[in-house]
C-alpha positions as CSV (number, residue, x, y, z in Angstrom):
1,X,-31.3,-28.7,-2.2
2,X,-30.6,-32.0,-0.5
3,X,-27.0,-32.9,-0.4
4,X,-27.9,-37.1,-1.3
5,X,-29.4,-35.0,-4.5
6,X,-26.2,-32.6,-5.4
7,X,-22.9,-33.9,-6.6
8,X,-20.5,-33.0,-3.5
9,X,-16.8,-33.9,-4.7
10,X,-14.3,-33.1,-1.8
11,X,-10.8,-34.0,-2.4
12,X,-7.9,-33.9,0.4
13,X,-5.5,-33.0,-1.4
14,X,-4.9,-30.9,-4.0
15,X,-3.2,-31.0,-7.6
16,X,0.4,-31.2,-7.8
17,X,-0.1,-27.9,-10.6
18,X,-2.1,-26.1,-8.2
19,X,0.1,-23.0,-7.3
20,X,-2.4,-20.3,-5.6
21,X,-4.6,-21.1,-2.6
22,X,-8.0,-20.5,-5.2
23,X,-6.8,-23.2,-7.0
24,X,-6.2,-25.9,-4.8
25,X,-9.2,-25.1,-2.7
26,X,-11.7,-24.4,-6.1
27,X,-10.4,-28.1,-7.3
28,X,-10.3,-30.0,-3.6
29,X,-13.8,-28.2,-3.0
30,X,-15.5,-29.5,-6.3
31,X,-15.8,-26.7,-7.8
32,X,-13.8,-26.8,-10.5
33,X,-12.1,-29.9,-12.7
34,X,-9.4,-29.5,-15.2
35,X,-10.0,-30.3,-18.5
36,X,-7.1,-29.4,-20.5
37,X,-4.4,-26.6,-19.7
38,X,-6.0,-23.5,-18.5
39,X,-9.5,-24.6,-19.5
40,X,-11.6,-26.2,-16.8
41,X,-15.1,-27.6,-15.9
42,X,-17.4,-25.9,-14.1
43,X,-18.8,-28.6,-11.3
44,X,-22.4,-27.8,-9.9
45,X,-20.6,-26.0,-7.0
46,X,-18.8,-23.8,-8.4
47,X,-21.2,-22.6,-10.8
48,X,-23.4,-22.2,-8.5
49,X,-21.0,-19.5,-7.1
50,X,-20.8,-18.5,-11.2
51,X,-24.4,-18.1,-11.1
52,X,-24.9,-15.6,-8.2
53,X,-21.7,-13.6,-9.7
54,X,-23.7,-13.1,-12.8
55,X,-26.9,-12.4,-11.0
56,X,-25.5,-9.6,-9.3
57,X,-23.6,-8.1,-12.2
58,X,-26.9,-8.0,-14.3
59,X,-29.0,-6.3,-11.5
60,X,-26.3,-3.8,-11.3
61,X,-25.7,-3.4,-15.2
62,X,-29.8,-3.3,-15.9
63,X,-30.0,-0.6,-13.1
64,X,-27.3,1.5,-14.7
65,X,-29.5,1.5,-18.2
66,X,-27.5,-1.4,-19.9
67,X,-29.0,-3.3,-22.2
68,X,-28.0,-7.0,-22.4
69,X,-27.2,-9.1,-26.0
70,X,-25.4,-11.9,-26.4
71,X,-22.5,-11.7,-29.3
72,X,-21.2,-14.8,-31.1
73,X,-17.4,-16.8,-29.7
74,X,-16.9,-17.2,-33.5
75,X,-16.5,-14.0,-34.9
76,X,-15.7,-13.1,-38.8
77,X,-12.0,-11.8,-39.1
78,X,-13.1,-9.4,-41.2
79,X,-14.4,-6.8,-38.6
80,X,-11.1,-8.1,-37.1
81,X,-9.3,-6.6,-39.9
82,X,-11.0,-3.7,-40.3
83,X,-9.3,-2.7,-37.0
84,X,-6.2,-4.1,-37.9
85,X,-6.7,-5.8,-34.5
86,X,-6.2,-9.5,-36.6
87,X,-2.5,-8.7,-37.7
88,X,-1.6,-6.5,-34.6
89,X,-2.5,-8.9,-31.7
90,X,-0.2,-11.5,-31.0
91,X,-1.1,-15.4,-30.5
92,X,-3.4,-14.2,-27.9
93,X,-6.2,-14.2,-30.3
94,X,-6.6,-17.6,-31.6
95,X,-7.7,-17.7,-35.3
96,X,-8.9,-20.4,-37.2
97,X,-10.7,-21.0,-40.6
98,X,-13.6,-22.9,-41.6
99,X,-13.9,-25.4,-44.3
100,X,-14.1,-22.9,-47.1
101,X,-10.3,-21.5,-45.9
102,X,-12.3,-18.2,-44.4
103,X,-10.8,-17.0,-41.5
104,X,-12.4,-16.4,-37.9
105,X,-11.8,-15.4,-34.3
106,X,-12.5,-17.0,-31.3
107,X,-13.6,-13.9,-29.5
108,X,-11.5,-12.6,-26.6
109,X,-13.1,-9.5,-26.0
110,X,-16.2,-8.2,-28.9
111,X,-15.2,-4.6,-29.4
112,X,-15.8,-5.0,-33.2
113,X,-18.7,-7.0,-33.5
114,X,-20.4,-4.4,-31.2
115,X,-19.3,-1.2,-32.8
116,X,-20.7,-3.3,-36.0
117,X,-24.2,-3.7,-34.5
118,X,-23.7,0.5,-33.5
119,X,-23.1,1.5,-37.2
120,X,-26.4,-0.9,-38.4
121,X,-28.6,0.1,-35.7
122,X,-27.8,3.4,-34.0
123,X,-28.8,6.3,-36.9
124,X,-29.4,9.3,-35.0
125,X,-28.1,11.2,-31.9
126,X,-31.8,10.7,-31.1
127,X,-30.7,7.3,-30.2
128,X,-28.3,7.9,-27.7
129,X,-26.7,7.6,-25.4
130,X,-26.5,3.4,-25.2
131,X,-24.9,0.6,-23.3
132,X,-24.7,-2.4,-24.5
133,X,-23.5,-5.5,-22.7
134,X,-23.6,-9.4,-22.8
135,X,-21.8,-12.0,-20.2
136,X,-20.4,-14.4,-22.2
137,X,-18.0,-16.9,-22.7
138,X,-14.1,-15.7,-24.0
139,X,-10.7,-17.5,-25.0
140,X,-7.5,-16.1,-24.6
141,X,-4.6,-18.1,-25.9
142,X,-2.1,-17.7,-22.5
143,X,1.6,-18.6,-23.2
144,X,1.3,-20.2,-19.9
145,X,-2.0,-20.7,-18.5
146,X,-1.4,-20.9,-14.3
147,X,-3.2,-20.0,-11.1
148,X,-6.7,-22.0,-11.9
149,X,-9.5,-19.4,-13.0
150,X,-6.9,-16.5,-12.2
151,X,-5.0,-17.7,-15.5
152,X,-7.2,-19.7,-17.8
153,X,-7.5,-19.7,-21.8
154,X,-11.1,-20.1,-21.3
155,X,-13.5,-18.0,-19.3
156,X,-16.5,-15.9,-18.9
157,X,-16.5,-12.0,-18.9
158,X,-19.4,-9.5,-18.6
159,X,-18.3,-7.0,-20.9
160,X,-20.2,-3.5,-22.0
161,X,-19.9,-0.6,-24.3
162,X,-21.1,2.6,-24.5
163,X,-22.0,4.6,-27.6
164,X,-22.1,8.7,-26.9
165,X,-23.0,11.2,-29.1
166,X,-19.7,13.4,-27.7
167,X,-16.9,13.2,-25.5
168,X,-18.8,14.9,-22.3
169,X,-21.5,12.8,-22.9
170,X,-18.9,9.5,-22.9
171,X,-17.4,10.6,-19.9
172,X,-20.8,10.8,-17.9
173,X,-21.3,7.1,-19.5
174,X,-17.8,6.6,-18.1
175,X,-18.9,7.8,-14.3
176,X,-22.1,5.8,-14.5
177,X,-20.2,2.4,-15.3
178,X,-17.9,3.4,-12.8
179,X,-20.5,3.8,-10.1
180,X,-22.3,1.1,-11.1
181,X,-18.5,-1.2,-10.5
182,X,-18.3,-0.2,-7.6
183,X,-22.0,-1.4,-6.0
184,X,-21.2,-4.6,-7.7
185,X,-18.3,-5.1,-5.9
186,X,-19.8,-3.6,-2.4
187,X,-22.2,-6.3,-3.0
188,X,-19.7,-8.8,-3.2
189,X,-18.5,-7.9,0.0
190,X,-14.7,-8.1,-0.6
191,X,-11.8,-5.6,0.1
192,X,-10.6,-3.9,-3.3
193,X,-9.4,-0.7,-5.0
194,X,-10.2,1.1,-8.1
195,X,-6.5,2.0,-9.3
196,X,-5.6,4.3,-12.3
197,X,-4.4,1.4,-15.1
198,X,-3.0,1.5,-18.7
199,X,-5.6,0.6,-21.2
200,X,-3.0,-2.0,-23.3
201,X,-4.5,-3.4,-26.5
202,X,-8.0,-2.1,-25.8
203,X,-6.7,1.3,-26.6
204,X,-8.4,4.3,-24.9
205,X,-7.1,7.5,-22.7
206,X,-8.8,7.2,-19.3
207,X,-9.0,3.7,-17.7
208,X,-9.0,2.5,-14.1
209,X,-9.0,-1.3,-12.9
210,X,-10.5,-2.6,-9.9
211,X,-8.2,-4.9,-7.8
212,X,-9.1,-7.1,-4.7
213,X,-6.7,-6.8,-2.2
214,X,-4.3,-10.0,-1.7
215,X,-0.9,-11.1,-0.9
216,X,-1.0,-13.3,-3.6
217,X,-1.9,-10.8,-5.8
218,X,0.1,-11.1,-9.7
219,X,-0.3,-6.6,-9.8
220,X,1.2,-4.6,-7.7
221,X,-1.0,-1.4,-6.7
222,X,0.5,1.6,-5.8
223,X,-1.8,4.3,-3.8
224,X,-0.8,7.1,-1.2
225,X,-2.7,6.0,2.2
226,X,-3.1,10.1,2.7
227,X,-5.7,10.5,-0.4
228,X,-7.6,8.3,-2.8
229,X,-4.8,8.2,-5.4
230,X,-4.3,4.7,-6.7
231,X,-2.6,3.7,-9.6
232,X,-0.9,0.0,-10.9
233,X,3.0,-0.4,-11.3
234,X,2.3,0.4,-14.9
235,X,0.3,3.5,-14.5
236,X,2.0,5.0,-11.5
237,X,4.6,8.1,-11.9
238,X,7.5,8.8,-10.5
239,X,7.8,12.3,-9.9
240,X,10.8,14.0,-11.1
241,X,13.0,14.8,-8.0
242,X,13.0,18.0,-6.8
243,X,16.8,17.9,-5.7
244,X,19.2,19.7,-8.0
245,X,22.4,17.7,-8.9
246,X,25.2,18.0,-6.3
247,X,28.5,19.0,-8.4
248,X,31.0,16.7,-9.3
249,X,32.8,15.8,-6.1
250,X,34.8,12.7,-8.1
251,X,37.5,12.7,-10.5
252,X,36.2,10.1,-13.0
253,X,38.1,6.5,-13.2
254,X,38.2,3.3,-14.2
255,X,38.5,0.2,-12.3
256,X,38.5,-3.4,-12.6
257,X,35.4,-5.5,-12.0
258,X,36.5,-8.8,-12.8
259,X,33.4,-11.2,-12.7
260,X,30.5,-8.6,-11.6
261,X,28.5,-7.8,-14.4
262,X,25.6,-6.8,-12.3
263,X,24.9,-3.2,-10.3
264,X,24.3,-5.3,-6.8
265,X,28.0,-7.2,-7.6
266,X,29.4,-4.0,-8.5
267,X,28.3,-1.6,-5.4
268,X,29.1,-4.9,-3.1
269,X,32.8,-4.9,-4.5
270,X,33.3,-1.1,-4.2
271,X,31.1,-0.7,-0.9
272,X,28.8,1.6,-2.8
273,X,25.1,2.0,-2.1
274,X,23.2,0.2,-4.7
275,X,21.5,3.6,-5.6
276,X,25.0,5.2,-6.8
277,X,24.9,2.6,-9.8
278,X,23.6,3.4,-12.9
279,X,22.5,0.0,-14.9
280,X,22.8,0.3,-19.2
281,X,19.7,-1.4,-20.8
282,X,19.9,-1.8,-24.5
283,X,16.9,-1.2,-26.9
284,X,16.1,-1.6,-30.4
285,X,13.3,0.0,-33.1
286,X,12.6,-1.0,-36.4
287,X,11.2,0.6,-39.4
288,X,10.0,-2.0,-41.7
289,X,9.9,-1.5,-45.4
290,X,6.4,-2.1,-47.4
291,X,7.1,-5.8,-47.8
292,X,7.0,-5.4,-43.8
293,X,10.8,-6.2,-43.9
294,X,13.2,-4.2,-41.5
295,X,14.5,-1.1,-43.4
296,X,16.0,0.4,-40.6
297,X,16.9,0.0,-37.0
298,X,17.9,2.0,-34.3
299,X,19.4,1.3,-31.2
300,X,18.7,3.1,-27.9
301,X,20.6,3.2,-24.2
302,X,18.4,3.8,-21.5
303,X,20.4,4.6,-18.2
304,X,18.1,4.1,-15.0
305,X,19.9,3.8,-11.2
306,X,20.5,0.5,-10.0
307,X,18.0,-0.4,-7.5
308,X,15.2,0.5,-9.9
309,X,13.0,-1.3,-12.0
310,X,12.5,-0.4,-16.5
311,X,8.5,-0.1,-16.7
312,X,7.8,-1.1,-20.0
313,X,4.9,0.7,-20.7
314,X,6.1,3.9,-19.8
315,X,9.3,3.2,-21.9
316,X,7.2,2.0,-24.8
317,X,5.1,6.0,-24.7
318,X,8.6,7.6,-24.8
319,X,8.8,9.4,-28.6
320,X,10.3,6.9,-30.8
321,X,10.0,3.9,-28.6
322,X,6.7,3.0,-29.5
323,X,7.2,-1.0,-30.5
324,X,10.7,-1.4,-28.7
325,X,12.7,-4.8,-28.5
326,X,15.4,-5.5,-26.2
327,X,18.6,-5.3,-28.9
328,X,20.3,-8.3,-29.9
329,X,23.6,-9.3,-28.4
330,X,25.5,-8.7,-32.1
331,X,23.4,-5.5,-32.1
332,X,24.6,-4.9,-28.4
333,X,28.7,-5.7,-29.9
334,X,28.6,-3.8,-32.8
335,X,27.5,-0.4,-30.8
336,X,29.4,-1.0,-27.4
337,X,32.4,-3.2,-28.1
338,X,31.1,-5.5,-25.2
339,X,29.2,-7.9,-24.4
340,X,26.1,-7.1,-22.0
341,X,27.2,-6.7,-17.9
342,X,29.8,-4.2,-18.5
343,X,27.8,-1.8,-20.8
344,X,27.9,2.4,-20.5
345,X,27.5,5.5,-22.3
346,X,31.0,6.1,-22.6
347,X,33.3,5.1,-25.0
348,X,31.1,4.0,-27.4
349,X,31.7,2.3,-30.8
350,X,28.8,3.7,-33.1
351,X,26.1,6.7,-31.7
352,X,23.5,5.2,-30.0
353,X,19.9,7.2,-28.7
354,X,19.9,8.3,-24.9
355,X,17.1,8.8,-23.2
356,X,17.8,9.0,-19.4
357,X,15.4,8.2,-16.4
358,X,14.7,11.3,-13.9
359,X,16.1,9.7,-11.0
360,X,19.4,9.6,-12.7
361,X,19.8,13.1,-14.5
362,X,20.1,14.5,-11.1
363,X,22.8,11.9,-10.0
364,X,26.4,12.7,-9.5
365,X,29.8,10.5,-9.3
366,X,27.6,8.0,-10.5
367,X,29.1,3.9,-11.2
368,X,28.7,3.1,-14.9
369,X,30.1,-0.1,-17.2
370,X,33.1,1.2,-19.0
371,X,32.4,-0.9,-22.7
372,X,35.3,-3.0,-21.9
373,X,34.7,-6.6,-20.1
374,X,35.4,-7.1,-16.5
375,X,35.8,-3.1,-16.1
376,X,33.4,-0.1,-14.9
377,X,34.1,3.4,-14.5
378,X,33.2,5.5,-10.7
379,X,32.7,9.5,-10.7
380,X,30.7,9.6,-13.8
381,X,28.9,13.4,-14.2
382,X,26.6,14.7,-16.7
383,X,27.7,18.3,-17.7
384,X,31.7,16.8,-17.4
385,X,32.2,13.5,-18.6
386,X,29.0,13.2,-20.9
387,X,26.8,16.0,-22.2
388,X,23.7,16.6,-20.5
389,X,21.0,14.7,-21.3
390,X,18.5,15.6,-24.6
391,X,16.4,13.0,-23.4
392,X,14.5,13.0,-19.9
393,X,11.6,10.4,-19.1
394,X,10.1,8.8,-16.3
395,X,11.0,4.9,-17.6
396,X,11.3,3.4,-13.9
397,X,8.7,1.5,-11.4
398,X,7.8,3.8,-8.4
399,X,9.1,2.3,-5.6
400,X,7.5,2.5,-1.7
401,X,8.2,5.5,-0.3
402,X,8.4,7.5,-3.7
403,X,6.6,11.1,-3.2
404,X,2.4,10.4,-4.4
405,X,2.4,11.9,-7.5
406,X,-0.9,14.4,-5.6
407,X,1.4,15.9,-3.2
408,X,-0.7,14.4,-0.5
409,X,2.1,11.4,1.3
410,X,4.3,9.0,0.8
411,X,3.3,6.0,-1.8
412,X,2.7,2.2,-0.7
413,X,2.6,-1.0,-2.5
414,X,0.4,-3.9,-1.9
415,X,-0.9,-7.0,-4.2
416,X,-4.3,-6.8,-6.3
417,X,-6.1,-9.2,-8.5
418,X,-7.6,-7.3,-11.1
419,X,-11.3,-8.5,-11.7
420,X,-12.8,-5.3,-13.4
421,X,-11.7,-3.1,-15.9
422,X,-12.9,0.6,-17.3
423,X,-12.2,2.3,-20.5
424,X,-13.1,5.3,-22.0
425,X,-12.3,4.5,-25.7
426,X,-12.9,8.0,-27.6
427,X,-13.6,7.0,-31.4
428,X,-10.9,4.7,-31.9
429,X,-13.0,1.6,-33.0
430,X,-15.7,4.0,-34.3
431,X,-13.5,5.5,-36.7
432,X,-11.6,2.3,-38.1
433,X,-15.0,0.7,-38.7
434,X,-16.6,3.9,-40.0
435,X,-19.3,3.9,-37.6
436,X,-21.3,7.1,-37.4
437,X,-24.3,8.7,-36.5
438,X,-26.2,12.0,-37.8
439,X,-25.5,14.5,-35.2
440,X,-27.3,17.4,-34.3
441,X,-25.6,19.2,-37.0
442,X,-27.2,17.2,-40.0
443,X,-23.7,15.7,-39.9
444,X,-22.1,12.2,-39.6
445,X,-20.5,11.8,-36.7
446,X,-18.5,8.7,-34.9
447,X,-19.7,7.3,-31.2
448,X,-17.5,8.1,-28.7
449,X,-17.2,4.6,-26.7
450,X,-16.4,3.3,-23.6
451,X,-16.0,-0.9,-22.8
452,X,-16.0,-1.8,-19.4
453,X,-15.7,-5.4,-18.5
454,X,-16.0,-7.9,-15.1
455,X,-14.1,-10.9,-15.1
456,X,-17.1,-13.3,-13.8
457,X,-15.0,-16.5,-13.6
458,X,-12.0,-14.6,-12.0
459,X,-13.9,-13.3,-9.2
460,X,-14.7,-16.1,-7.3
461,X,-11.3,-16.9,-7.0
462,X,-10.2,-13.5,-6.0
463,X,-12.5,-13.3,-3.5
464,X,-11.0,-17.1,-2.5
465,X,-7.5,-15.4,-2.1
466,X,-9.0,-13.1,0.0
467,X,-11.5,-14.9,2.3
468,X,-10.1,-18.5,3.4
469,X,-8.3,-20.3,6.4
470,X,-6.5,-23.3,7.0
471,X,-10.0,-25.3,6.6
472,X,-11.0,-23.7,3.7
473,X,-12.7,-21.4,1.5
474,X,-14.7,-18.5,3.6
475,X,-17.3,-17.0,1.2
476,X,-19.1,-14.0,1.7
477,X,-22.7,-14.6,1.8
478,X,-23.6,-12.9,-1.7
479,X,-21.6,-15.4,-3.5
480,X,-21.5,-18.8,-1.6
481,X,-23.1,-21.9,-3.5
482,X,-25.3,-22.2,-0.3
483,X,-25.8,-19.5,2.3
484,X,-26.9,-21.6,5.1
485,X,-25.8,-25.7,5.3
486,X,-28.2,-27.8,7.9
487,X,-26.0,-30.6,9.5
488,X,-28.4,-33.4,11.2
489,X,-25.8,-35.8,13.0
490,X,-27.3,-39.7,13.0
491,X,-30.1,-38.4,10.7
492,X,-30.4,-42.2,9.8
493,X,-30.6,-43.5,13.4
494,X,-32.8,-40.3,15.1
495,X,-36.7,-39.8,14.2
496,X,-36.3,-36.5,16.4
497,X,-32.9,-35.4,14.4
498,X,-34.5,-36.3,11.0
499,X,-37.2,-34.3,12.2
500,X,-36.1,-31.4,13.4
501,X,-33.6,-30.9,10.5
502,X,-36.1,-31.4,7.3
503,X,-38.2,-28.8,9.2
504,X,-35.6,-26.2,9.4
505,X,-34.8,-26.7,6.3
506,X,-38.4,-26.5,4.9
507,X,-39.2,-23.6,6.7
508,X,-35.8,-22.4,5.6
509,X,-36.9,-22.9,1.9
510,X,-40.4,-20.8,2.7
511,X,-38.3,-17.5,3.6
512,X,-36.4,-18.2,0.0
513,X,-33.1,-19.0,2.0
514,X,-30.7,-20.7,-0.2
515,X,-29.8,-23.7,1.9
516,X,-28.6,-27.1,1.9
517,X,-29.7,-30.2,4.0
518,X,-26.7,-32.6,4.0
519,X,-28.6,-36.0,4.5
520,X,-25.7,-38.1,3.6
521,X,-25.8,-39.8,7.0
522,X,-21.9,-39.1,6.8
523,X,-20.0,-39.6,10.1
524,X,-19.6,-36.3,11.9
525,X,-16.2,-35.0,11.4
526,X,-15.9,-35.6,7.6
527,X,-19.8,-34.3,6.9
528,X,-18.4,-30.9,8.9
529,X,-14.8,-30.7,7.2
530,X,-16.5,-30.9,4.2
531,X,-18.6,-27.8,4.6
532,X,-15.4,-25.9,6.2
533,X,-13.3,-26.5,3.5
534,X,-16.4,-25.6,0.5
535,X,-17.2,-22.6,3.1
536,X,-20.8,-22.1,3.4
537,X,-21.3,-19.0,6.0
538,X,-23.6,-20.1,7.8
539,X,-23.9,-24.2,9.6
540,X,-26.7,-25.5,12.1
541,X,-25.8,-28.7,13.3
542,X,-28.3,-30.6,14.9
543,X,-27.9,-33.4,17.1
544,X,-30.1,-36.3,19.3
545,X,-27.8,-35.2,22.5
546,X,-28.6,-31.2,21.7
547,X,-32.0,-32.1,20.7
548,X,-32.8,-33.7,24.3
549,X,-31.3,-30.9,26.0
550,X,-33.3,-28.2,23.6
551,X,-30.4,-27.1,21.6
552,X,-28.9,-26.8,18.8
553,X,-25.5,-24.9,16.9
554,X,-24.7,-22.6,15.4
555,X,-21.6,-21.2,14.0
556,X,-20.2,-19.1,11.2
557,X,-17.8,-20.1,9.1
558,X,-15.2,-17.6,10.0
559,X,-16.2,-18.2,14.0
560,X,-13.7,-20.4,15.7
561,X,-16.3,-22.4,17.8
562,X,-20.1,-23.0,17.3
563,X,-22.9,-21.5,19.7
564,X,-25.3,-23.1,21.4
565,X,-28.7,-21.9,20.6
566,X,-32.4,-23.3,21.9
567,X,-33.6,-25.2,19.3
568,X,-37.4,-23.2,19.3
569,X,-34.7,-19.5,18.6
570,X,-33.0,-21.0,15.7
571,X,-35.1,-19.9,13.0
572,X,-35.5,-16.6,14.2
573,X,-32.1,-16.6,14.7
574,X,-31.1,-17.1,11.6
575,X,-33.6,-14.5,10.1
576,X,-31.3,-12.1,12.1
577,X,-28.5,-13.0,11.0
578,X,-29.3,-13.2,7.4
579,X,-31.1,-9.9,7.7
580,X,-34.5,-11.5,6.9
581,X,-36.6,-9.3,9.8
């Protein structure tokens, strides 16, 4: 490719709603153009970069035994509803009608539609196992679509799904996906973690996530730098401590707290560590009627200790909990007597269900609100003062320095962009859609499935947040738009630099090198800013002085000055380089 040829759009600066370095260097780079909120152009550069991604994920996926199709955006609610995925997902999935009033999906993820193809085409255990996969184009309706291609509404996704005859079968299906997500991302040549992960609306009982490592990073990954265990905020335990409670040493009392409605502005007014508070969060559950009205609520007190964190999902697995909402602040009144900031389990109007974290069923003398405003209560004890816990869960974030729940170190926390995701799925879409197989018994059976998907458009700005400088994007060489850039300076005033350069760059060409000539005839400095900041790895720049003096340079793009080569070495310089001998 010449560069007078290719549509090169360098911006200084970036956009003003360009939060996350991938952003601002994706759009100043040309890569990427906004469109409308979260939904963006692809420019030739950056798809380009798309391209190779894809490329790379299909090798991998047809090496592992995948098999590709291509399913429709549009999908029919119907399979939707035979889920119950079309009433159960939230404005996520945006659903439309056509103009006969029937209604349709545009497809975030195709777990349906493929499970649909399963029941019509997969008759026997004869035919399995099978993967299926396509890389296609999704929409997710984000309440706030930020952070470029990390965030967007629309975007492309390589997503797979196994079919399996049984569950040991699935899992080997499991391992081979697995395997196969991990040469993928080897290939990419960027830093990242497969972490133990919550499977969310997909449904399923084993999945794992594969995170990039980066500071700017919206999960936090959890792993023990002593073993491989690795886990997200969501998925990581806390172990229950191994401490038994001290004994009361506290006679229990309580004292004014006027204005601090918080745990920090209570343990700063009593000179208290933070971790002798316990903090009162509120929750409500409602049984709805078969008009899907609420029949019946119930309100529930979770006591965790101050410094930590409620984990949602954990709280949401804890019996009875499933579905929670925060309680409402009448709901909050009518049980308490108070308005939130000054809530407690003592003292309280109506009965109310406890469920206690483990951190703080071993506390003692503990700092509690005492249901009255302005007013807490100090030397609160299970066992005296309240009844021991029926209720005992792990509801809390881990925290650095937590015990790994493998017995093998201390945890740590670091940032993640999560680009891959596996699932082992059991029968759960199998069975709401009917889809079975005969067995080897003469009997119908459902697939066991698996779905394992690769955010395509996501990774390049991952690996964005992971490889750039002050210049500009740094890519590794699987995934650049170009992998080498030829830089002639004064191609338009130098017969020998014209020369020179188009022959490089032919010869280039022969050894299928994907490579750029920039004959722009730009002056110096922006020509070579521009390739810093797009980040091709690899620039020869060739010039009438260097030329005279039998030279040329070269540098990489994460070197911090170029080398001087001899102009006759270049080529096979290069071939080194790019492991082409």
């Amino acid at each position: 490719m010449k560069a007078s040829q290719f549509l090169i759009s360098t911006l200084k600066e970036a956009p003003a709603d360009a939060e996350v370095v991938s952003h601002k260097l994706m759009t100043r780079a040309g890569m990427i153009k906004k469109l409308g909120a979260g939904i963006y152009n692809y420019m030739p550069m950056g798809l380009r970069v798309i391209r190779k991604v894809e490329a790379i994920v299909r090798e991998e996926m047809n090496r592992a035994g995948a098999i590709e199709v291509t399913m429709p955006v549009v999908q029919p609610a119907e399979l939707w509803q035979e889920t119950g995925r079309f009433e159960k997902m939230g404005p996520e999935l945006l659903r439309i009608k056509d103009r006969h009033e029937r209604d349709f999906v545009i497809q975030p993820t195709s777990e349906e539609v493929v499970t649909d193809i399963a029941r019509q085409e997969f008759k026997s255990y004869k035919q399995l196992p099978k993967n299926l996969y396509q890389i296609q184009t999704k929409f997710r309706d984000e309440r706030r679509p930020r952070f470029g291609l990390m965030r967007g509404r629309e975007f492309i996704m390589k997503d797979a799904y196994s079919f399996d005859k049984d569950r040991d079968t699935a899992q080997i299906s499991y391992q081979t996906m697995r395997e196969a997500y991990k040469r993928i991302f080897d290939r990419f040549g960027l830093q990242y973690r497969a972490v133990r992960a919550d499977s969310g609306a997909i449904g399923g009982d084993l999945s794992e996530e594969f995170q990039v490592i980066a500071s700017t990073g919206e999960d936090a990954i959890v792993y023990c730098p002593q073993s491989d265990y690795a886990a997200n905020i969501e998925k990581a335990e806390s172990l229950a401590p191994t401490q038994a409670r001290p004994a009361a040493g506290q006679a229990m009392a309580k004292v004014a707290t006027p204005g601090n409605s918080t745990c920090e502005s209570v343990a700063a007014q009593l000179g208290l560590p933070l971790a002798q508070t316990v903090k009162s969060l509120v929750l409500a559950t409602d049984e709805l009627d078969d008009k899907g009205l609420i029949a019946k609520t119930q309100v529930w007190l979770l006591l965790l200790r101050g410094d930590h964190e409620m984990n949602e999902i954990k709280v949401g697995k804890v019996d009875g909990l499933a579905g929670f909402r925060f309680a409402s602040v009448p709901e909050i009144e009518d049980h308490f007597g108070c308005k939130p900031g000054y809530l407690g389990p003592i003292n309280l109007k109506k009965p109310v269900n406890l469920v206690v974290d483990r951190d703080v069923a071993v506390m003692a003398d503990w700092v509690c609100g005492a249901n009255e405003e302005d007013f807490h209560i100090t030397g609160v004890n299970f066992g005296r003062d309240l009844p021991e816990p029926a209720l005992v869960a792990d509801l809390r974030n881990v925290v650095a320095g937590d015990a790994s729940p493998d017995g093998a170190g201390a945890l740590a926390i670091e940032r993640g962009i999560e680009i891959g995701h596996v699932f082992y799925l059991g029968t759960k879409y199998s069975q709401a859609m009917n889809a079975t197989f005969l067995g080897d018994n003469g009997k119908p059976q459902h697939f066991e499935m698996g779905c394992y998907g690769i955010g395509v458009t996501r990774l390049p700005a991952a690996a964005i947040e992971q490889n750039h400088d002050e210049r500009g994007i740094i890519w590794p060489d699987a995934i650049a738009p170009f992998t080498v850039v030829v830089c002639p300076i004064g191609m338009g005033r130098s017969e020998a630099v014209k020369t020179a350069a188009e022959q490089l760059y032919s010869e280039l060409l022969a050894l299928g090198v994907d490579v750029i000539l920039d004959d722009r005839d730009e002056r110096p400095g922006a020509m070579l800013a521009d390739w810093e900041l797009i980040g091709v790895p690899h620039r020869v720049v060739l010039g009438d002085r260097g030329l005279k003096d039998g030279v040329v340079e070269y540098q990489h793009r994460r070197d911090t000055e170029a080398t001087k080569i001899a102009a006759g070495d270049i080529l096979s310089d290069l071939k080194g380089r790019l492991g082409l001998n």
